[in-house]
N, CA, C and O of each residue as an XYZ file, in Angstrom:
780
protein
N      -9.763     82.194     -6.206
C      -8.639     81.265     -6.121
C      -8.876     80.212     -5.058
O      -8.633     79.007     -5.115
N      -9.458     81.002     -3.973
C      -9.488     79.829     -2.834
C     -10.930     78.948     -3.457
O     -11.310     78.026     -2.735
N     -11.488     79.126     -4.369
C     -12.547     78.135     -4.444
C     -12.431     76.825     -5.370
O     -13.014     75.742     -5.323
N     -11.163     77.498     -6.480
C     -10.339     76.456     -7.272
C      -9.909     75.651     -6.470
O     -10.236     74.528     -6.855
N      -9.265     75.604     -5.420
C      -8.275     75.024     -4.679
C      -9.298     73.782     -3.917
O      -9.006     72.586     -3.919
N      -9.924     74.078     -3.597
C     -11.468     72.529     -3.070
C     -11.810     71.727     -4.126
O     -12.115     70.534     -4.148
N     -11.722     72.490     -4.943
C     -12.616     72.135     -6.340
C     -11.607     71.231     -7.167
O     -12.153     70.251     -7.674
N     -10.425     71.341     -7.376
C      -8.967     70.877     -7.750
C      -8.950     69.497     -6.678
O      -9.003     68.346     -7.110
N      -8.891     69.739     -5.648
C      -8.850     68.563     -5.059
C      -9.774     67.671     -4.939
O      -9.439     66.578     -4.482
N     -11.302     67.925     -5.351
C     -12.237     67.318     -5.167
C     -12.295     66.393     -6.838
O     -12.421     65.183     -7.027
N     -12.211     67.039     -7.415
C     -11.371     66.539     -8.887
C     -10.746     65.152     -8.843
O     -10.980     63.983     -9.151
N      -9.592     66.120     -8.152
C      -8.563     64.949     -7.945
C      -8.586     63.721     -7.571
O      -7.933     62.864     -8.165
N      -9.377     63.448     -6.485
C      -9.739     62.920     -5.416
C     -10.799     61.981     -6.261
O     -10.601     60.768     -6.323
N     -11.721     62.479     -6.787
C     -12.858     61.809     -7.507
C     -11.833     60.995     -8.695
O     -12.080     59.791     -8.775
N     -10.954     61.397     -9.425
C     -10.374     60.899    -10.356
C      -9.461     59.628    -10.260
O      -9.080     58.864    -11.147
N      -9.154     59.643     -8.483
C      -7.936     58.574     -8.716
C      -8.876     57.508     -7.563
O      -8.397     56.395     -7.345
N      -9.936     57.823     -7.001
C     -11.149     56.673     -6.740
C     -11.037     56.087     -7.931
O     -10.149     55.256     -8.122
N     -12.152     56.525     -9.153
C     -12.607     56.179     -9.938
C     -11.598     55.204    -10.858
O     -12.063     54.162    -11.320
N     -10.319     55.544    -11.086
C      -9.234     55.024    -11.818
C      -8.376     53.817    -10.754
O      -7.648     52.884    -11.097
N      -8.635     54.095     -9.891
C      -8.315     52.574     -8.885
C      -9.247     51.460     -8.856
O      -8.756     50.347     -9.047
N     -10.542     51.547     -8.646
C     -11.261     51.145     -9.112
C     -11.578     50.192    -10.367
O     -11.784     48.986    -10.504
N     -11.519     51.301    -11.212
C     -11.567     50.164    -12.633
C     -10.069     49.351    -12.538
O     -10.217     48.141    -12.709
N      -8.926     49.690    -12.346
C      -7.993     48.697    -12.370
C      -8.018     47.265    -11.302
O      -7.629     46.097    -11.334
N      -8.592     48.003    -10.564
C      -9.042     46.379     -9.868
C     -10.061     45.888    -10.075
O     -10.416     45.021     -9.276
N     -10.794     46.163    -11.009
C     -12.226     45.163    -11.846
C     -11.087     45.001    -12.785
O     -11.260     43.877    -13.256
N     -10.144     45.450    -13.252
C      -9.868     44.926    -14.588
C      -8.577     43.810    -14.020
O      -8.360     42.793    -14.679
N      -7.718     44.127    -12.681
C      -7.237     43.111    -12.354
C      -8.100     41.514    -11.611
O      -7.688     40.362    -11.474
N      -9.294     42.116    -11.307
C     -10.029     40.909    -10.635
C     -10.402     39.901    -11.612
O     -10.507     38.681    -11.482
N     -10.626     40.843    -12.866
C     -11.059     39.834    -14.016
C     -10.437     39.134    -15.003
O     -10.736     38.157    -15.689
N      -9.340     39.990    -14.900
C      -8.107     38.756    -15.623
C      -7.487     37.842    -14.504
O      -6.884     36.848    -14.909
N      -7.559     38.059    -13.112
C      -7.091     36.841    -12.748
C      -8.659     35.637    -12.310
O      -8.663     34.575    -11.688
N      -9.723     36.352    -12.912
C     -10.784     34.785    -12.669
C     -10.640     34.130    -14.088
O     -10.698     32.913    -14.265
N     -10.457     35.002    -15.024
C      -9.992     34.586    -16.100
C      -9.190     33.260    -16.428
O      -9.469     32.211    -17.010
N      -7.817     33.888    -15.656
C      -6.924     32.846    -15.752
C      -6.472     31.698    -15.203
O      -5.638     30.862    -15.550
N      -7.545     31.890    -13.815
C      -8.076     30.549    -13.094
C      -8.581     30.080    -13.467
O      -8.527     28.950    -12.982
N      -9.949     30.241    -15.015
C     -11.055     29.379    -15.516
C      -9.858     28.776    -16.811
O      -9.922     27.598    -17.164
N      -8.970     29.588    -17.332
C      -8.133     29.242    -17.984
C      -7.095     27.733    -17.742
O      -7.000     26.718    -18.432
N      -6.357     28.178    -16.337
C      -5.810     27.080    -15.890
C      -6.723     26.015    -15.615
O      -6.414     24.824    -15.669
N      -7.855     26.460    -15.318
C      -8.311     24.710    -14.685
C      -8.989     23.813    -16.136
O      -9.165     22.595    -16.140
N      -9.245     24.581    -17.105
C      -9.767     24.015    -18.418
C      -8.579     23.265    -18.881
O      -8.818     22.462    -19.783
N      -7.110     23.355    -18.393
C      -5.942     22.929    -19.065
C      -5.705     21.327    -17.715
O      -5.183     20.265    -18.053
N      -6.044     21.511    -16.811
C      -5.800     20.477    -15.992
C      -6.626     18.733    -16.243
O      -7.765     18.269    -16.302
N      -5.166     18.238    -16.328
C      -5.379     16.416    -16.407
C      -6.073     15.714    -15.263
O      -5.441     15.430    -14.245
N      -7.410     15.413    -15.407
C      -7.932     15.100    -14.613
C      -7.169     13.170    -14.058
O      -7.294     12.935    -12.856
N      -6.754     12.473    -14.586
C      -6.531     11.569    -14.700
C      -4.861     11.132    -14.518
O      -4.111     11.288    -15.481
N      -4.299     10.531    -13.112
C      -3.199     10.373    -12.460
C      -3.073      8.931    -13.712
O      -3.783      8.112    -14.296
N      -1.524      9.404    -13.560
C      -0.798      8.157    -14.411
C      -0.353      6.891    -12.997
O       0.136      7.361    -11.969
N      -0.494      5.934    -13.061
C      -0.367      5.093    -11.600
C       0.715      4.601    -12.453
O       0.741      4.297    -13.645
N       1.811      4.604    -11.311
C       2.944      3.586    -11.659
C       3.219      2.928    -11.763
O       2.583      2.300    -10.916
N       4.190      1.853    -12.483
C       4.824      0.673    -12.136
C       5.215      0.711    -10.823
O       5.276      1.743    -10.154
N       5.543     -0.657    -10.351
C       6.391     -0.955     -9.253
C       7.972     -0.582     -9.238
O       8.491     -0.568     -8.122
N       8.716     -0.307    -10.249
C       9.706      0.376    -10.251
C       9.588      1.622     -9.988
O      10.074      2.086     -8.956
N       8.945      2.351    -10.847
C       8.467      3.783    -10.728
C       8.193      4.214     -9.052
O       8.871      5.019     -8.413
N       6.919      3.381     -8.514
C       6.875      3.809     -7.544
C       7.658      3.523     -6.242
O       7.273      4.012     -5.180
N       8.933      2.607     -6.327
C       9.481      2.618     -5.186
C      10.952      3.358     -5.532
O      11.826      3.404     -4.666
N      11.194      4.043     -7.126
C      12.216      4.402     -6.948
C      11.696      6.368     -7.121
O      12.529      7.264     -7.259
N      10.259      6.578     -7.063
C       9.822      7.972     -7.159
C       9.675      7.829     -5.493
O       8.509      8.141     -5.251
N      10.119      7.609     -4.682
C       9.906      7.933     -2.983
C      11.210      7.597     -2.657
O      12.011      6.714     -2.967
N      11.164      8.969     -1.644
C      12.553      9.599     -1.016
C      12.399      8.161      0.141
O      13.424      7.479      0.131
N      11.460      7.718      0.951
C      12.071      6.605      1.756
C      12.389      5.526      1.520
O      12.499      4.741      2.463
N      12.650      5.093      0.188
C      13.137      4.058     -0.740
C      14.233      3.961     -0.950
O      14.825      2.957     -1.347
N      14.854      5.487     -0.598
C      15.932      5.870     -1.483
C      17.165      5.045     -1.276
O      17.927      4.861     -2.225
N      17.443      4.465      0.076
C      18.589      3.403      0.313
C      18.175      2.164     -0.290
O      18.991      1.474     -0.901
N      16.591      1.724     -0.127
C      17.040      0.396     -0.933
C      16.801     -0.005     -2.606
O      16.637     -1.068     -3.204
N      16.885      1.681     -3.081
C      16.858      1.749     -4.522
C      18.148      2.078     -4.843
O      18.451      1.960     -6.030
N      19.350      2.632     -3.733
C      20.252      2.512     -4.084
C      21.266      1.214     -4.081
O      22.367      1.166     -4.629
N      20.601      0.148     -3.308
C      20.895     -1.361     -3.319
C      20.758     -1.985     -4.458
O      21.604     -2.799     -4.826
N      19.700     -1.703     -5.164
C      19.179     -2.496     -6.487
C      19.195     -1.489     -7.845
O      18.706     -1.885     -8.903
N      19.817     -0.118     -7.710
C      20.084      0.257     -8.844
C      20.430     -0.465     -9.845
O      19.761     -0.440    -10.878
N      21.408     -1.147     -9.733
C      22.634     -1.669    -10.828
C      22.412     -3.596    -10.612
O      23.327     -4.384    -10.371
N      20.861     -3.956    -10.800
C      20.980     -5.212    -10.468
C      19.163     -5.336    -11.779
O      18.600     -4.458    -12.433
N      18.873     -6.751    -11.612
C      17.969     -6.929    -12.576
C      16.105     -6.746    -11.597
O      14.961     -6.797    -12.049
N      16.552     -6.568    -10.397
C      15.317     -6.239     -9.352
C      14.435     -4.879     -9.867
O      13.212     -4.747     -9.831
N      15.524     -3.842    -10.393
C      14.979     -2.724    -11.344
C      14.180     -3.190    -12.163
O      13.046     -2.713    -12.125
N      14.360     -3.857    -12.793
C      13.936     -4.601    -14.407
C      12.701     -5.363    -13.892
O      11.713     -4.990    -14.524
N      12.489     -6.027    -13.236
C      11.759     -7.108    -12.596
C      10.857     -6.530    -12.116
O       9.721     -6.989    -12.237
N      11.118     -5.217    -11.351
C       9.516     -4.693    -11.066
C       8.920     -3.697    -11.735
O       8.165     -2.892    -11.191
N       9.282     -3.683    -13.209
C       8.833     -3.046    -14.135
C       8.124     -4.101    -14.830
O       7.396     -3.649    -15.714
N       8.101     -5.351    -14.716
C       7.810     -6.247    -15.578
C       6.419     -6.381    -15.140
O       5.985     -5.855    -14.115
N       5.522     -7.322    -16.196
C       4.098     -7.560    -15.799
C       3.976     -7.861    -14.234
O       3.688     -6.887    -13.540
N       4.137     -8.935    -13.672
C       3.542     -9.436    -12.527
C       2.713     -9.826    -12.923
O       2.504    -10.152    -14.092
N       1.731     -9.908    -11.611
C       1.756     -9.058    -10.650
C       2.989     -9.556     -9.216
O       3.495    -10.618     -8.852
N       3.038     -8.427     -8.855
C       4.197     -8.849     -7.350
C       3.785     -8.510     -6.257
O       3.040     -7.604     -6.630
N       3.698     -8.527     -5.319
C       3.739     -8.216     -4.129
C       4.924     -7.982     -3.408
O       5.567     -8.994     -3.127
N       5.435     -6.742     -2.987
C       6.663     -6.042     -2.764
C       6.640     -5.512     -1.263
O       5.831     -4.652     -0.915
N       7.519     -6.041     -0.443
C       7.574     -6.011      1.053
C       9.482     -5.049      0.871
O      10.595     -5.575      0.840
N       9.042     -3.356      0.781
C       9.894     -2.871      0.693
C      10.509     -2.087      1.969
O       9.761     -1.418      2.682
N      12.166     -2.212      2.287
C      11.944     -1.862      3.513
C      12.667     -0.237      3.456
O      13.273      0.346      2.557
N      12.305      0.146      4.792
C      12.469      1.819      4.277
C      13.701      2.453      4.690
O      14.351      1.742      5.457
N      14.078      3.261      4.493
C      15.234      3.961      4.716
C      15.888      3.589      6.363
O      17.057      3.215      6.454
N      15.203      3.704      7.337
C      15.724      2.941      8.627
C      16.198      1.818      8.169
O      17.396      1.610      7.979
N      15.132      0.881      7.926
C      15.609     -0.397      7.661
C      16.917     -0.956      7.191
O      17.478     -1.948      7.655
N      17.361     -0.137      6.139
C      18.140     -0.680      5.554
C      19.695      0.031      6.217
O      20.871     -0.247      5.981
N      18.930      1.241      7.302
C      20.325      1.577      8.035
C      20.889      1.013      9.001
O      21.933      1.267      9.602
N      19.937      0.032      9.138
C      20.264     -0.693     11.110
C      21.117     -1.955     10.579
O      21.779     -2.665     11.335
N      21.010     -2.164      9.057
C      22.057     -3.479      8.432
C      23.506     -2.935      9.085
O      23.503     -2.000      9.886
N      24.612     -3.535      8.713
C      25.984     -3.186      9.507
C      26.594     -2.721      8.181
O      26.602     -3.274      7.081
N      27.212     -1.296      8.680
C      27.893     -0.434      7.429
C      28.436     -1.234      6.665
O      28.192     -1.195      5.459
N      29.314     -2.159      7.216
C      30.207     -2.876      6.138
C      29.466     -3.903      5.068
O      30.017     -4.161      3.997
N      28.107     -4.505      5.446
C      27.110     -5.167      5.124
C      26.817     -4.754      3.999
O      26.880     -5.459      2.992
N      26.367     -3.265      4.020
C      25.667     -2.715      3.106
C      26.887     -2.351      2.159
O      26.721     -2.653      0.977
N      27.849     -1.865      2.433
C      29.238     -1.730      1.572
C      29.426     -2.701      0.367
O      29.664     -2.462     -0.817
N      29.227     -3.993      1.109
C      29.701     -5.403      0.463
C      28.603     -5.677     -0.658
O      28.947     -6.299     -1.664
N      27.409     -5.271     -0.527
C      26.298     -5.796     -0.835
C      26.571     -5.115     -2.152
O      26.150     -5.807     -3.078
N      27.218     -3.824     -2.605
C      27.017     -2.624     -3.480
C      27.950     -3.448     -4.654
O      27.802     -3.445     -5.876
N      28.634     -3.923     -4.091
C      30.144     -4.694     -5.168
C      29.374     -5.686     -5.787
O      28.459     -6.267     -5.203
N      29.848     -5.999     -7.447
C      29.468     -6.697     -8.478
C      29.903     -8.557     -7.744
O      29.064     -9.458     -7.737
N      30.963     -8.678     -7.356
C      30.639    -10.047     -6.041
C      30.108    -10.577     -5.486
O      30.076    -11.808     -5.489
N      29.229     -9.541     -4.510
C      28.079     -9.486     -3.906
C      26.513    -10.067     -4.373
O      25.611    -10.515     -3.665
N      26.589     -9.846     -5.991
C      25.477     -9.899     -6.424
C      24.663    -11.186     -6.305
O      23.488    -11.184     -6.669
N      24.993    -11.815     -6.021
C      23.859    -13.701     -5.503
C      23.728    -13.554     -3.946
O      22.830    -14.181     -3.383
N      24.756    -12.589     -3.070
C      24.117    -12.748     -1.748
C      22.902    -11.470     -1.563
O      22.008    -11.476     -0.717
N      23.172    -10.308     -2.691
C      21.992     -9.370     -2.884
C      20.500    -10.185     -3.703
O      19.276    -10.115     -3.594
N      21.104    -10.641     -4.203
C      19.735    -11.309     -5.147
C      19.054    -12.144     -3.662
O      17.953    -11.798     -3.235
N      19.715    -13.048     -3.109
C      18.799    -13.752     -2.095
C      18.398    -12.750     -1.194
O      17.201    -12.783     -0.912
N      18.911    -12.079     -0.791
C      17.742    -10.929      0.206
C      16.878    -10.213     -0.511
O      15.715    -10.141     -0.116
N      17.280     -9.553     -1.689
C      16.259     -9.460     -2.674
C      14.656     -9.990     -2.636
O      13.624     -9.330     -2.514
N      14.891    -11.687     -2.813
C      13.889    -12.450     -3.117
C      13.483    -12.792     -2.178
O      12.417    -13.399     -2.282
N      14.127    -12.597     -0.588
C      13.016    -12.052      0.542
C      12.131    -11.873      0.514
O      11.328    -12.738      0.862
N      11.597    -10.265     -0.050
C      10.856     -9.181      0.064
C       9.903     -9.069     -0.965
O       9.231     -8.038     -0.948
N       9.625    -10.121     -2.109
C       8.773     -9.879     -3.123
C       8.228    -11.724     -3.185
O       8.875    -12.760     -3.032
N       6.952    -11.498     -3.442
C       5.604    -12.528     -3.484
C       5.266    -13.022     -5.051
O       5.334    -12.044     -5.794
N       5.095    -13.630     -5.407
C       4.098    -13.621     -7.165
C       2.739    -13.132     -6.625
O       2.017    -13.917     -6.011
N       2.562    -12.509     -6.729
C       0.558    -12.744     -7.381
C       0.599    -10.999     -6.052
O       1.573    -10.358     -5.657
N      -0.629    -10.845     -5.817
C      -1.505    -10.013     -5.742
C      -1.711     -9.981     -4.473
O      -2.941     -9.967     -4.422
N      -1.092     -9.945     -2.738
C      -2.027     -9.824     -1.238
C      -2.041     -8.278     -0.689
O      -1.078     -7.518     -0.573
N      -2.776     -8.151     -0.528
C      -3.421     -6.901      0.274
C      -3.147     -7.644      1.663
O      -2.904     -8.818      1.943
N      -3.306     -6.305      2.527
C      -3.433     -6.271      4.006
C      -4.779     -7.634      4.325
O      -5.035     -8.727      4.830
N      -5.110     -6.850      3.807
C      -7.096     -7.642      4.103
C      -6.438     -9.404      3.945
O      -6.427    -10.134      4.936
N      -6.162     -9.666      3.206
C      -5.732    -10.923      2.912
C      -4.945    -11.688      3.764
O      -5.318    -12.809      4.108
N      -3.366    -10.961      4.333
C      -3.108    -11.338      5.112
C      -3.540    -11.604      6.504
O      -3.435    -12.705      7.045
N      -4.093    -10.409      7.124
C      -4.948    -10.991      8.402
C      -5.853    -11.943      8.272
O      -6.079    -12.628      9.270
N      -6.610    -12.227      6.988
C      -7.308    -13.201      6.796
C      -6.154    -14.457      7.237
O      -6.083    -14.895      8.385
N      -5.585    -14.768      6.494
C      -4.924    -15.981      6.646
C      -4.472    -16.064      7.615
O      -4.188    -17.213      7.954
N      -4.177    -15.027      8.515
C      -3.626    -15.181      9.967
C      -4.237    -15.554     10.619
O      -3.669    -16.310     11.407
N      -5.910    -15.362     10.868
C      -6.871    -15.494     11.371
C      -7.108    -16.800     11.753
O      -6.905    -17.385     12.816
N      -7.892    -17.391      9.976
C      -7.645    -18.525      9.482
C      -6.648    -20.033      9.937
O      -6.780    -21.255      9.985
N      -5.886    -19.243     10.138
C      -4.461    -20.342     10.253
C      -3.965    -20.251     11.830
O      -2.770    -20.318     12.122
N      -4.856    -20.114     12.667
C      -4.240    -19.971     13.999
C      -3.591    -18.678     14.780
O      -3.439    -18.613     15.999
N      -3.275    -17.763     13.917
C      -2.362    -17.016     14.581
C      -1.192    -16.174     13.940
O      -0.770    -15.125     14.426
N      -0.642    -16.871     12.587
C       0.138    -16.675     11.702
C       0.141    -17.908     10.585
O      -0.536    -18.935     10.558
N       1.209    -17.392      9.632
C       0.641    -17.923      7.995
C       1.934    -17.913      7.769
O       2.715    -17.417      8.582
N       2.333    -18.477      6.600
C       3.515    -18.658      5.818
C       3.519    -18.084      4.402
O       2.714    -18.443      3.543
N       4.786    -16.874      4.148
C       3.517    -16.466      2.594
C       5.352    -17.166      1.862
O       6.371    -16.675      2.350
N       5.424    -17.806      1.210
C       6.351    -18.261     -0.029
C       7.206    -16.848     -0.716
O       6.524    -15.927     -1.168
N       8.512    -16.783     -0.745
C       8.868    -15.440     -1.646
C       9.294    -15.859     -2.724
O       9.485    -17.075     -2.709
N       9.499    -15.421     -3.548
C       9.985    -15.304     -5.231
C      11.332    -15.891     -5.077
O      11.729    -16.428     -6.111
N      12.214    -15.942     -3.990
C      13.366    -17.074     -3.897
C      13.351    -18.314     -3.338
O      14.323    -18.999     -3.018
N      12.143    -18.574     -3.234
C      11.451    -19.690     -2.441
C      11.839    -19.916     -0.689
O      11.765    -21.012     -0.134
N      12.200    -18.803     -0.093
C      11.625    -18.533      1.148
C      11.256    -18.197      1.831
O      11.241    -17.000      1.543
N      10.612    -18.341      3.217
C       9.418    -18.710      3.743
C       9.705    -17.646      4.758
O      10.683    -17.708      5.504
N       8.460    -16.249      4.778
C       8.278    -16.239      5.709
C       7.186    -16.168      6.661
O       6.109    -16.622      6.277
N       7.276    -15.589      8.058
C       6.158    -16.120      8.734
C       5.364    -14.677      9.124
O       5.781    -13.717      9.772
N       4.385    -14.846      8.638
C       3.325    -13.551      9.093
C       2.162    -13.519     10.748
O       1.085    -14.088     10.926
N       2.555    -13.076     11.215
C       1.650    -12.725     12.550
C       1.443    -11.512     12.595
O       1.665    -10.577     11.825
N       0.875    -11.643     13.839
C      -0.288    -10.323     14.257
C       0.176     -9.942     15.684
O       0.579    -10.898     16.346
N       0.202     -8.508     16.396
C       0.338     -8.155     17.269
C      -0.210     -6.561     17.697
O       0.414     -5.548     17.379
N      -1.302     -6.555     18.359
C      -1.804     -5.511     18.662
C      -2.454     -5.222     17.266
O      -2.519     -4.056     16.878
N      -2.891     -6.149     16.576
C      -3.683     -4.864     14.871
C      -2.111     -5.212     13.923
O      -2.231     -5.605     12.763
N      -1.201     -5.094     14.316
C       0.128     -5.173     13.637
C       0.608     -6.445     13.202
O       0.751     -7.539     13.747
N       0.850     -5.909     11.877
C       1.067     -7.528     10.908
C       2.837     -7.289     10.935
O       3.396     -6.284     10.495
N       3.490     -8.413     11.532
C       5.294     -9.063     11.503
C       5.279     -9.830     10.690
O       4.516    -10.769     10.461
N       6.126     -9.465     10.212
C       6.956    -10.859      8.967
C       8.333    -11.295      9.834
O       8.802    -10.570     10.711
N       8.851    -12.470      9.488
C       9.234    -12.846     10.557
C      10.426    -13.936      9.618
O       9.889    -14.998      9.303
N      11.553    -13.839      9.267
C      12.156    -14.584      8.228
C      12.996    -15.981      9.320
O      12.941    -16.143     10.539
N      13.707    -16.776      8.259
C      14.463    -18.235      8.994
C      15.516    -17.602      9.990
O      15.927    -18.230     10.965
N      16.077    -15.853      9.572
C      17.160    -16.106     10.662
C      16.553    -15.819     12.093
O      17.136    -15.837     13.177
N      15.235    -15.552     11.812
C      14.598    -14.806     13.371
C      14.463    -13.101     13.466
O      14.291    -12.534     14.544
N      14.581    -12.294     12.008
C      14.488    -10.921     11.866
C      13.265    -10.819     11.703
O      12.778    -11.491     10.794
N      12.393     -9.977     12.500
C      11.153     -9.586     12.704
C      10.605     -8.018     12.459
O      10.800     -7.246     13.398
N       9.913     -7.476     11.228
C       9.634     -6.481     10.594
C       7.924     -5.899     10.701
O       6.889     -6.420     10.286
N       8.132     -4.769     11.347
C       6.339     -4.754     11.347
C       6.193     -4.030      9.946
O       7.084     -3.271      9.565
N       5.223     -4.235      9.291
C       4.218     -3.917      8.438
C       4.072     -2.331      8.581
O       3.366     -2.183      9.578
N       4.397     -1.081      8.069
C       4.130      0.349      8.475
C       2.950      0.782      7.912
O       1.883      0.981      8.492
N       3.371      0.996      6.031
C       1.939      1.402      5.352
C       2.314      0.350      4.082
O       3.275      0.053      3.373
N       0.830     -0.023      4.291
C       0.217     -1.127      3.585
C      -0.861     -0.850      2.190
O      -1.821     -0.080      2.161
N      -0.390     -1.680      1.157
C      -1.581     -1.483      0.029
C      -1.352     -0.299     -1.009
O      -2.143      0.372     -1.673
N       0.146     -0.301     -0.887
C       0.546      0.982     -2.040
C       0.036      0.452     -3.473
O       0.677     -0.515     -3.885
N      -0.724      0.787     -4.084
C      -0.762      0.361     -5.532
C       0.042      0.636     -6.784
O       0.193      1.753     -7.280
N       0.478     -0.356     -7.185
C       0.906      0.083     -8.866
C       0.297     -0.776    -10.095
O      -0.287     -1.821     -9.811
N       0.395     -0.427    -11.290
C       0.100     -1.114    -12.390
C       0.247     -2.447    -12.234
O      -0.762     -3.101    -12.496
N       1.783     -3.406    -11.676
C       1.863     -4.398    -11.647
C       2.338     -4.684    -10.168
O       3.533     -4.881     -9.949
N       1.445     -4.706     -9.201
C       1.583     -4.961     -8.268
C       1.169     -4.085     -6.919
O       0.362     -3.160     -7.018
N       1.788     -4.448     -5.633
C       1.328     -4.021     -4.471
C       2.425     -3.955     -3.687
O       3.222     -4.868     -3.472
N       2.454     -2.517     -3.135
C       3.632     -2.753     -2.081
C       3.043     -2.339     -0.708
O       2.021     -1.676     -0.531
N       3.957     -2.900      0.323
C       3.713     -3.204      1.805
C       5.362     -2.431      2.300
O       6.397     -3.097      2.268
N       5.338     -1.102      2.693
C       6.792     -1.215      3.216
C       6.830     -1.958      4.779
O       5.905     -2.131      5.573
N       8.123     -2.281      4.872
C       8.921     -2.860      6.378
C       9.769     -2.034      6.349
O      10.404     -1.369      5.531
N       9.617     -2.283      8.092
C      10.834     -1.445      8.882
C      12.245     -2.582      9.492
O      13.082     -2.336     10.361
N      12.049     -3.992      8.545
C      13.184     -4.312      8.533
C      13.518     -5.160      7.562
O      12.571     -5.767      7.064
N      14.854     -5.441      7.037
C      15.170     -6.366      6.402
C      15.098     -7.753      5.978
O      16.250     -7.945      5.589
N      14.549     -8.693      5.833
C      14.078    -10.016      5.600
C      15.637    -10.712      4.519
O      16.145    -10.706      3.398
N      15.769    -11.201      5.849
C      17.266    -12.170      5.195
C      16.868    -13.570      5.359
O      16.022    -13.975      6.157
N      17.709    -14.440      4.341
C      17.986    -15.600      4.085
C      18.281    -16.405      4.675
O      19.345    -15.930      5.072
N      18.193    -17.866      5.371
C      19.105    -18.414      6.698
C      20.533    -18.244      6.540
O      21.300    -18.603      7.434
């Protein structure tokens, strides 16, 4: 009896090695499996956005996509272009005066929203690279034309590109050269108003 009793456990012992074992070759191999599985299913190839898409798919947009929800600026940067889009970011559009931004939201409002609007967007195509060029170029600062036909003024400070509008509001440049299908965006950390 006492020799069953070693022998029983040595059994035992050998049996639930052996059976742990194969379940983890058989779990190791269905999950390389289903890693060679998943990655045979993966889209190698990013869909790049419109300019709508991409300033209304980012959370620091989110105030001044709630400015231009309900206006044709939606529409407009879905359209060909190309544009160049000087978007400003969630600060930005908080340091405006509550009641400012209140007023701006009302169907009334809509021609003093459209001119700040047309602030912040270019026709055609500038990269960073471009602008310091012309800054360079031009003394010191440049004048880039907006899509409402005004003017603002681009300089340099420390590496740092300011836009600089008629009332005297001055915006540095944060991240530069966002790409989309039809266009380029540049966010600011401030608002670009109208005289």
């Amino acid at each position: 009896m006492n020799f069953n009793k070693p022998l029983f456990a040595l059994l035992a012992s050998s049996f639930l090695f052996f059976t742990s074992c194969s379940e983890s070759k058989k779990t190791d191999t269905k999950d390389k499996n289903d890693k060679l599985i998943a990655q045979a299913n993966i889209v190698t190839e990013e869909k790049i956005p419109n300019l709508s898409e991409l300033v209304s798919g980012d959370i620091g947009f989110e105030k001044f996509n709630t400015l231009i929800a309900d206006t044709e600026f939606k529409e407009l940067l879905a359209q060909k272009g190309p544009y160049t889009v000087f978007v400003p970011l969630n600060g930005a559009i908080e340091k405006l005066h509550p009641k400012l931004i209140e007023s701006l939201k009302k169907p009334e409002s809509k021609t003093k929203l459209t001119q700040i609007m047309n602030c912040h967007i270019i026709p055609g195509l500038i990269n960073r690279d471009d602008i310091v060029k012309a800054i360079k170029e031009n003394g010191g600062s440049v004048t880039l034309k907006t899509l409402g036909g005004v003017r603002l003024l681009a300089s340099m400070k420390r590496d740092k590109i300011y836009l600089i509008d008629k009332a005297g509001n001055a915006g540095r440049l944060m991240v530069n050269d966002l790409e989309a299908t039809n266009g380029i965006v540049h966010t600011i950390e401030s608002v670009m108003m109208p005289k």
